[in-house]
N, C-alpha and C positions, 0 to 999 in steps of 0.2 A: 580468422581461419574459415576457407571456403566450406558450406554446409554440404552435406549428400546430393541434395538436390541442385548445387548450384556445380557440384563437380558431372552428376550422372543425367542429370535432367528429370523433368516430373516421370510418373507412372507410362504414360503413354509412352514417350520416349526411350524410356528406358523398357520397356516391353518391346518397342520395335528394334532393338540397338539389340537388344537379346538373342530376339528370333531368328534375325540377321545371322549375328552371327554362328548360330547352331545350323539352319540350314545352307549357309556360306561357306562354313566347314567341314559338313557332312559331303558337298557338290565336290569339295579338295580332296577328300580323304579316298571318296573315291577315283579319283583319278590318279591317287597316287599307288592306292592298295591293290585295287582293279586291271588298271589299264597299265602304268608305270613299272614299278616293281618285276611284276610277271616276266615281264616284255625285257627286263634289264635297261628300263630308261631311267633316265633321273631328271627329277622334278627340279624347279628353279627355289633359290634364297634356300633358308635354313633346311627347307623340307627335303631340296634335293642334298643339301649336306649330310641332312640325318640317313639318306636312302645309302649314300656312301658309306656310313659307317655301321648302315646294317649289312650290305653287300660284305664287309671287311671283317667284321668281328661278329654278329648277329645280335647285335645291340638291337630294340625296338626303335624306329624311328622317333616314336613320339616322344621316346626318354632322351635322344641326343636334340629335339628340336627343343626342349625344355630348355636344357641348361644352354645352350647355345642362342637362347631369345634374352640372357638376361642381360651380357652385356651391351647389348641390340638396344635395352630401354633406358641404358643411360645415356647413350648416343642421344637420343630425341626428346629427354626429358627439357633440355633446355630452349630448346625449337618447338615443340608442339606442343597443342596446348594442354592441359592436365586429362579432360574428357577423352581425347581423342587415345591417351597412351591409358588412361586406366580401361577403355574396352578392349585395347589390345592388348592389354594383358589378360583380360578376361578369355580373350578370343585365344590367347596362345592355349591356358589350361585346354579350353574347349579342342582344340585342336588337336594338342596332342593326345585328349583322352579318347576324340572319335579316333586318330589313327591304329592306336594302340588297340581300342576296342574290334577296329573292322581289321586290323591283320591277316585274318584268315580268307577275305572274302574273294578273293584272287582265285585260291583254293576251291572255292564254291561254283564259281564262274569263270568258265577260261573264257578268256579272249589269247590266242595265239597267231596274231596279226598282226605284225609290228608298227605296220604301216597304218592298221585300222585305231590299234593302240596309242599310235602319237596324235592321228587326227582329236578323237574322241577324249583322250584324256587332255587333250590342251582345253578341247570346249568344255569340258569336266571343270577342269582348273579354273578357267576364263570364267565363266559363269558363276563360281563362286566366289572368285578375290572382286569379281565388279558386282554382285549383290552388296557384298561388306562395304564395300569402298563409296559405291553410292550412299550410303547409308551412315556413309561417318564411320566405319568401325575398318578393321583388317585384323590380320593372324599375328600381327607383332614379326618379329626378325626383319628382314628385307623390306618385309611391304612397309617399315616405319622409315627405313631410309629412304624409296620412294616417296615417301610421303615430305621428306625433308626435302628432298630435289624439287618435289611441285611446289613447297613453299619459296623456295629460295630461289630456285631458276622455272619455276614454273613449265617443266619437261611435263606432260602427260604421265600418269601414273604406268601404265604400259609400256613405254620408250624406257623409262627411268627402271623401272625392274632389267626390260632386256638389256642394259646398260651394264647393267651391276650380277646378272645372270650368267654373263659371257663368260666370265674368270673362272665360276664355279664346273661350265662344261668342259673348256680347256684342260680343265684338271681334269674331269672325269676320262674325256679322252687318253688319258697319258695310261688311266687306269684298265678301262675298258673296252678301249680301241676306239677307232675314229664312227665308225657306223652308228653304236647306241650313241654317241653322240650327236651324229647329225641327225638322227633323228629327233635326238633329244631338241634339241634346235629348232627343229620344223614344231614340235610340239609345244614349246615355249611360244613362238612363236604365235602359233593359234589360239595360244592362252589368251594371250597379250592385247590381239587384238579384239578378239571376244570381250575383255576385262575391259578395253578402250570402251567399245559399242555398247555393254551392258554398263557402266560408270558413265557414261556422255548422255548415253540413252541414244535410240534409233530416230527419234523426234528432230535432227541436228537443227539449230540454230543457224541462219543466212542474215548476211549482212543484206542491207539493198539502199542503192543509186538512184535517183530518178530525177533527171532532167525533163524539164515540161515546161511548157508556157500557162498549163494551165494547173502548177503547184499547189495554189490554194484553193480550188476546187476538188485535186486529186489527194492533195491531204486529210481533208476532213473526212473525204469517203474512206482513206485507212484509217482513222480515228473512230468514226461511225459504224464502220459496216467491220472490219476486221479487229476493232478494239484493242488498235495499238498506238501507240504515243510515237510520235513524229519528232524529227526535228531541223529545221528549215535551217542551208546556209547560204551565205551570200556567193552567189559566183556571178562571173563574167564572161561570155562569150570571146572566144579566143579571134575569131574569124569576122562577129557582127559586133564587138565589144559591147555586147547589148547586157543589160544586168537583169539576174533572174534569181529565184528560188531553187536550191536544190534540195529534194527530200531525201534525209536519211532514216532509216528505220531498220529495228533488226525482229523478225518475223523466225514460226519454226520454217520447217523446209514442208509441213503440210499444207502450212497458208500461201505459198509463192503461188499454187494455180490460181488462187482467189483474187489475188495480189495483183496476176498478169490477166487478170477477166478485167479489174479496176480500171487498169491502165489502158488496156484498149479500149474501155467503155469511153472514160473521161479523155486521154488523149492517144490516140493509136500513132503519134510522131512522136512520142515521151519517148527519151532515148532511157535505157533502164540496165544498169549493172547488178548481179547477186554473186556473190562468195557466202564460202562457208564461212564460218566461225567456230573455236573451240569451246570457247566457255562466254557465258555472259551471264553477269550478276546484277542484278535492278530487278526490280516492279516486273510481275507480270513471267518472270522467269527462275526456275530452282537450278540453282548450279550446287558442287561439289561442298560437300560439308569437310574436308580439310583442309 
């Protein structure tokens, strides 16, 4: 039987998986209590469920996002792994008790801009589901089936909510009309990507190409001066069938200027390619804890 610690992780870990998720929820709650609600939008996954059925009957959101998370965790019990579903269910309580708690706060603070409302409460939202999400944790409902998508088809956590967010606004439309929806849309939207950039990080990851005659000189200078591991393949000129070194390496997107001082130092005819990249897991780099 797995111990406390082998399910939650030591002190440190679990102090940060905490923090997370109380400030990751508090960033949603407002976006939902604040900017959402007021405005007549609706939020995406459970939350925006729960906004439905306070619009309808005056049910508290945080009390429909409760019961509506539980059949949520048996969906992903048998795909995730046990850490990651017992902080989302930490994170669901947490959640629904900040919504519940901040109910009023709408009240307090108008925002009466619809348009202001979907910008700001998507980055509201964004910003809290990619604080969690980098961190290993999320709110439970939706963000655990996202989390099953990036297992299984590896969709970006972001893509995979908008994926599965669509169905819930079509419905709101039928209720609400078509406008709080597309707005609601645009504000999804803004979440989404915000929750990409804040879960990826701003830092991005670049693949890199580099043809050169003079490989093993311009390799050790990326191993030396940029302190990244390389790795040499065999290629063959197409035109001089001459055979050479090609370096691959994957660098953030800070180091490419470094990268392209290198190249022109050691060979300024180094033919040289960079792409992006989503995720890379090795030495030297932190990628996604789900």
């Amino acid at each position: 039987m797995d111990s406390i610690k082998d399910i939650l992780g030591d002190k440190n870990e679990i102090i940060r998986k905490l923090s997370y998720i109380f400030i990751g929820n508090i960033f949603c709650s407002i976006a939902i209590n604040l900017f959402f609600v007021p405005n007549g939008l609706i939020s995406g996954g459970v939350g925006g469920m729960g906004i439905i059925v306070q619009y309808l009957t005056g049910i508290p959101t945080g009390i429909t996002v409760f019961f509506l998370n539980l059949p949520i965790f048996l969906l992903g019990y048998k795909i995730l792994n046990k850490k990651f579903l017992v902080y989302a269910f930490i994170s669901m309580f947490v959640f629904s008790s900040i919504l519940t708690g901040t109910r009023e706060i709408g009240n307090l603070i108008a925002i009466d801009d619809i348009l202001l409302a979907s910008i700001f409460g998507g980055i509201f939202n964004g910003i809290g589901m990619g604080l969690m999400f980098r961190n290993g944790v999320c709110q439970g409902g939706f963000d655990v089936v996202a989390a099953v998508l990036k297992r299984k088809q590896n969709i970006n956590v972001g893509t995979g909510l908008m994926i599965v967010n669509t169905v819930i606004i079509s419905s709101s439309s039928l209720l609400f009309g078509y406008k709080p929806a597309m707005y609601t849309l645009m504000a999804m939207y803004v979440a989404y990507q915000v929750l990409d950039k804040v879960q990826i990080g701003f830092n991005l990851q670049k693949n890199v190409i580099i043809v050169s005659n003079e490989s093993e000189e311009l390799s050790k200078a990326i191993m030396e001066r940029l302190n990244r591991g390389v790795t040499l393949l065999k290629g063959e000129g197409g035109y001089t069938s001459q055979e050479k070194d090609i370096i691959y390496c994957t660098l953030t997107s800070r180091e490419i200027a470094r990268l392209k001082e290198l190249v022109n130092e050691v060979d300024p005819m180094a033919f040289l390619t960079i792409y992006d990249v989503v995720e890379v897991k090795g030495k030297g780099f932190k990628t996604s804890e789900i």
